[in-house]
DSSP file (Angstrom, degrees, kcal/mol; ACC not computed):
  #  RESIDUE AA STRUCTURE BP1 BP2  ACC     N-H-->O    O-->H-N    N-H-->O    O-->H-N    TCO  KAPPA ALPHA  PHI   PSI    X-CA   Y-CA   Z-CA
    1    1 A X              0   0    0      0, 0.0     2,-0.5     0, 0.0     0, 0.0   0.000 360.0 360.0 360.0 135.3   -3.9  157.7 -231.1
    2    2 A X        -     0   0    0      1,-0.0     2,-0.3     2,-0.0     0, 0.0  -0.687 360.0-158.8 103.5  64.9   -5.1  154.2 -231.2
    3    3 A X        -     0   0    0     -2,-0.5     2,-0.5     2,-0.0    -1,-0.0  -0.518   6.6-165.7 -62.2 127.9   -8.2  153.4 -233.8
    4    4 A X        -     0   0    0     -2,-0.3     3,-0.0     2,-0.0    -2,-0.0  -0.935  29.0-120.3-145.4 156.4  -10.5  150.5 -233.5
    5    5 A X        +     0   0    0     -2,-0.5     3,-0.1     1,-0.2    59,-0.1  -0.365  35.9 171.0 -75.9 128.8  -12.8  149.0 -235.8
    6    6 A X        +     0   0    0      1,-0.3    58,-3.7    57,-0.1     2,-0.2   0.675  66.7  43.5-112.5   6.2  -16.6  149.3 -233.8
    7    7 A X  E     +A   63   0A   0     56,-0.2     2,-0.3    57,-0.1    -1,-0.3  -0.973  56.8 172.8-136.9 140.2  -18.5  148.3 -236.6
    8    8 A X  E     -A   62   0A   0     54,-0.5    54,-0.6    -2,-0.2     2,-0.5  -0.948  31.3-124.6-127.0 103.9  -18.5  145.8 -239.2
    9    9 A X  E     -A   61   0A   0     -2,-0.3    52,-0.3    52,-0.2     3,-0.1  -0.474  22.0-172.3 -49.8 101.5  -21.1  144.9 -242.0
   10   10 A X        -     0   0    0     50,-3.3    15,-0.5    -2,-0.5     2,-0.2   0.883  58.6 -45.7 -74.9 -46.2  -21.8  141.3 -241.7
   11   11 A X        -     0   0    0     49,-1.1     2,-0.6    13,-0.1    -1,-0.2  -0.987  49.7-115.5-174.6 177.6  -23.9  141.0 -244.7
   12   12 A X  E     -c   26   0B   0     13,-1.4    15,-1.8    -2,-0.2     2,-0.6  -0.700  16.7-169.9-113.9 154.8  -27.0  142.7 -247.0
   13   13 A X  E     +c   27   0B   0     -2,-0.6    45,-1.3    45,-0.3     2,-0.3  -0.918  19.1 156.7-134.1 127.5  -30.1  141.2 -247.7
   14   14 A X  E     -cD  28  57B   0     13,-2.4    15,-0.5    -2,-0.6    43,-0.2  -0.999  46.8-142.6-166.8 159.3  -32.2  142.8 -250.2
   15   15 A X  S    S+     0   0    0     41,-0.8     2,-0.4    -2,-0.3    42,-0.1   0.304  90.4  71.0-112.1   1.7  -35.2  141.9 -252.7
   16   16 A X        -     0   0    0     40,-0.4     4,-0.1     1,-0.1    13,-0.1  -0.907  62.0-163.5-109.3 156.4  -33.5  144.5 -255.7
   17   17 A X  S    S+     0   0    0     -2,-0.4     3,-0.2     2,-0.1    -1,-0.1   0.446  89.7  65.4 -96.9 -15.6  -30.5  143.3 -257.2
   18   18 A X  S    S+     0   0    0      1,-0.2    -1,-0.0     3,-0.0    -2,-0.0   0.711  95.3  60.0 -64.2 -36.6  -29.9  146.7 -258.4
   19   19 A X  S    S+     0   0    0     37,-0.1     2,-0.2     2,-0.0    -1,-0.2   0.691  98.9  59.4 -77.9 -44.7  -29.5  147.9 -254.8
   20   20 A X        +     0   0    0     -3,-0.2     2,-0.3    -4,-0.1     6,-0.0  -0.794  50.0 150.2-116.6 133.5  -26.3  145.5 -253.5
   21   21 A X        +     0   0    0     -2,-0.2     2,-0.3     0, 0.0     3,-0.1  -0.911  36.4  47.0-171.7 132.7  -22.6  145.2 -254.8
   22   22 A X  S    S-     0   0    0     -2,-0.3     4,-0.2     1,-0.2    -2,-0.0  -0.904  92.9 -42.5 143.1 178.1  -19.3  144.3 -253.2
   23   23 A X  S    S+     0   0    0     -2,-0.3    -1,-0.2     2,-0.1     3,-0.0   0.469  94.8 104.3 -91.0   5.0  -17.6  141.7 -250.7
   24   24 A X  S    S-     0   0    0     -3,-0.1     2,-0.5     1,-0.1   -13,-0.1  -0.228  83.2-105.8 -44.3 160.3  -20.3  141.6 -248.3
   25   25 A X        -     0   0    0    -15,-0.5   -13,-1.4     2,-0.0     2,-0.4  -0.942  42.3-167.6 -76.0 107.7  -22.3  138.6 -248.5
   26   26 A X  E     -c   12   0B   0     -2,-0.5     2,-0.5   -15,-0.2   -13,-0.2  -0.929  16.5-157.8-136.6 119.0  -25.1  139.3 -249.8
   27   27 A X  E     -c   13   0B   0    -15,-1.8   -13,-2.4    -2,-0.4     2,-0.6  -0.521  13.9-145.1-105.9 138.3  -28.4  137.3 -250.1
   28   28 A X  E     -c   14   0B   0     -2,-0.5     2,-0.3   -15,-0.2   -13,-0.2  -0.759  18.6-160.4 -84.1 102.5  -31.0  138.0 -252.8
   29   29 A X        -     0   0    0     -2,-0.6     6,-0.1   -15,-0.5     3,-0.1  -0.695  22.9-143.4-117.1 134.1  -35.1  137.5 -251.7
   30   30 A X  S    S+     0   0    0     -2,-0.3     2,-0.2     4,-0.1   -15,-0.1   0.771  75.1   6.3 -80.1  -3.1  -37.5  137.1 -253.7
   31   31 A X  S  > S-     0   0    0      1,-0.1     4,-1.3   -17,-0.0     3,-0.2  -0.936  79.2 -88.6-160.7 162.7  -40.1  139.3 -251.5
   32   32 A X  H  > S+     0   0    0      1,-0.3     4,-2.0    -2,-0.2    -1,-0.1   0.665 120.5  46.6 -26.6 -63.2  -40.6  141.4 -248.7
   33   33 A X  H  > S+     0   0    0      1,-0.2     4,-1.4     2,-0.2    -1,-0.3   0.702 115.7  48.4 -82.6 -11.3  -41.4  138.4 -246.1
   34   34 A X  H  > S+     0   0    0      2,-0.2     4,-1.7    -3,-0.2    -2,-0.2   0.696 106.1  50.4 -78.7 -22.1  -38.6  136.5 -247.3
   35   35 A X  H  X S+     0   0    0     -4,-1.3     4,-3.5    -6,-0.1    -2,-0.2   0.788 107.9  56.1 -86.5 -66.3  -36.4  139.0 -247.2
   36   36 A X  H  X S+     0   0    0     -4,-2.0     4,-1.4     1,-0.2     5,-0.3   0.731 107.5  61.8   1.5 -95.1  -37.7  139.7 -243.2
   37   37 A X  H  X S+     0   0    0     -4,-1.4     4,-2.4     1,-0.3    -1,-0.2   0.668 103.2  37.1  14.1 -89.0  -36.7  136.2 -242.8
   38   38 A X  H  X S+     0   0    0     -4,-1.7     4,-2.5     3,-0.2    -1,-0.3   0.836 108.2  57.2 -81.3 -15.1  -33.5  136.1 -243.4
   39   39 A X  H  X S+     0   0    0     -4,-3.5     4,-0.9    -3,-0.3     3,-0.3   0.921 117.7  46.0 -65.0 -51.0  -32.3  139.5 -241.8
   40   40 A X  H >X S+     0   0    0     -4,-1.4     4,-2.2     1,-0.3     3,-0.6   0.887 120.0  41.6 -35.0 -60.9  -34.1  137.6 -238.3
   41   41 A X  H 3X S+     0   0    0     -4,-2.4     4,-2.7    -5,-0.3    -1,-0.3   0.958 120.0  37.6 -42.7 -65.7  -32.4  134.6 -239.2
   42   42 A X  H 3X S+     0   0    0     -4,-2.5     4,-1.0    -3,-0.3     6,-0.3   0.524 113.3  58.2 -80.2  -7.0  -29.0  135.9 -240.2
   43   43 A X  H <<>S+     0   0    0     -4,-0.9     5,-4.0    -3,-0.6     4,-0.4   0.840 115.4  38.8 -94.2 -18.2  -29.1  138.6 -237.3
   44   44 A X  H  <5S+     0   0    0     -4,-2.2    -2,-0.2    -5,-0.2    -3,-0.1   0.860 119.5  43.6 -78.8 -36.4  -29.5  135.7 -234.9
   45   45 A X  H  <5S+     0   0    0     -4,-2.7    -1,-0.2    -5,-0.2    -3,-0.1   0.794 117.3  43.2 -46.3 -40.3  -27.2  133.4 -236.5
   46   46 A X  T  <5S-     0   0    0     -4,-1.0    -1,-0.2     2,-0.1    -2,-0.2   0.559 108.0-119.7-103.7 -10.5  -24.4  135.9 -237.2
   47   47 A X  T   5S+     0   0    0     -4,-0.4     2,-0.2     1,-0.2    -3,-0.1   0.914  73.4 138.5  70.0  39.5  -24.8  137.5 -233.4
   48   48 A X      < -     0   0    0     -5,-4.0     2,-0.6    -6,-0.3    14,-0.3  -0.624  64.4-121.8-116.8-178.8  -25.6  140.8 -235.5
   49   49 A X  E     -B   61   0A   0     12,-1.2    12,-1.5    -2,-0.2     2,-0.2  -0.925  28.8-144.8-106.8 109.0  -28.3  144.0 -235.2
   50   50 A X  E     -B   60   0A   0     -2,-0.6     2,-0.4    10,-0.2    10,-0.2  -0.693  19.4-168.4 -75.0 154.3  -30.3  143.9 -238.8
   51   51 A X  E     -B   59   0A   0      8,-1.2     8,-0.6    -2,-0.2     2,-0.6  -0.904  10.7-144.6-145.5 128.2  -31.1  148.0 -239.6
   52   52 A X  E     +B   58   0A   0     -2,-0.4     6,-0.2     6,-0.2     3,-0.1  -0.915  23.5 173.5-103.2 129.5  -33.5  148.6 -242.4
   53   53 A X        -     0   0    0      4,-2.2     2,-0.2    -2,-0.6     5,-0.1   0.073  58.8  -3.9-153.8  47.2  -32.7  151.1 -244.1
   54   54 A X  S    S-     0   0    0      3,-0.6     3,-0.2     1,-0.0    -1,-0.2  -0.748  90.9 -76.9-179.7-174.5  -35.2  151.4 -247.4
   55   55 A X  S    S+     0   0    0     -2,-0.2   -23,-0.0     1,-0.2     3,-0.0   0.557 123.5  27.9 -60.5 -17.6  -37.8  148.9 -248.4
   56   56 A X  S    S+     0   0    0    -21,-0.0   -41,-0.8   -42,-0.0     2,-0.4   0.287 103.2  81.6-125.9  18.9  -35.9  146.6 -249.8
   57   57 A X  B     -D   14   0B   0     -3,-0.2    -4,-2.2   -43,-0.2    -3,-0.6  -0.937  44.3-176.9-129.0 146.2  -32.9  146.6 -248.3
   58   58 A X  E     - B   0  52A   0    -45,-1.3   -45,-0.3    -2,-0.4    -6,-0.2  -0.745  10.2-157.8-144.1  93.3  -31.4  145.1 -244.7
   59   59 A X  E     - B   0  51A   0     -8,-0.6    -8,-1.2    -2,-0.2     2,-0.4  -0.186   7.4-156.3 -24.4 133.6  -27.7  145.5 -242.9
   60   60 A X  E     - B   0  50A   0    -49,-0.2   -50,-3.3   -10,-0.2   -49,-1.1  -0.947  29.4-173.2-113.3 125.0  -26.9  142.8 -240.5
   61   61 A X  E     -AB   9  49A   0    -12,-1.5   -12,-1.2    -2,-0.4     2,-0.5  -0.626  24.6-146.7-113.6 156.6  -24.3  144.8 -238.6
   62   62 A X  E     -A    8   0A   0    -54,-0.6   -54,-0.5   -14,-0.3     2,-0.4  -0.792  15.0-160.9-143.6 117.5  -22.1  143.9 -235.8
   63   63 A X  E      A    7   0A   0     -2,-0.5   -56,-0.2     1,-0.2   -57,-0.1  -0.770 360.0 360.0 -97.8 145.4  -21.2  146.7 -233.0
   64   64 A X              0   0    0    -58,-3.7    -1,-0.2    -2,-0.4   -57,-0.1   0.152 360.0 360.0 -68.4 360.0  -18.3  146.3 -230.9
């Protein structure tokens, strides 16, 4: 049987540095509305779904 990929992690956005690690792309904010910001920004840009998923942390995902 025939796998295919139907998600991919485009990149993380998050305001701990503690929080993120890896070959994503990942942009570092220095606050709450700046991190906002970019997942809006980057989910439109990258033609991805941002998920929050804590307080400081945001997925821009892209479903097939």
């Amino acid at each position: 049987m025939s796998e295919s990929l139907t998600k991919v992690i485009l990149s993380v956005i998050t305001t701990n540095r503690n929080r993120a690690s890896g070959g994503t792309p990942i942009f570092y904010c220095d606050d709450q509305k700046e991190m906002e910001l970019f997942a809006k920004n980057l989910e439109a840009i990258l033609d991805g779904i941002a998920h929050r998923i804590g307080e400081d942390v945001y997925l821009i995902v892209k479903h097939f």
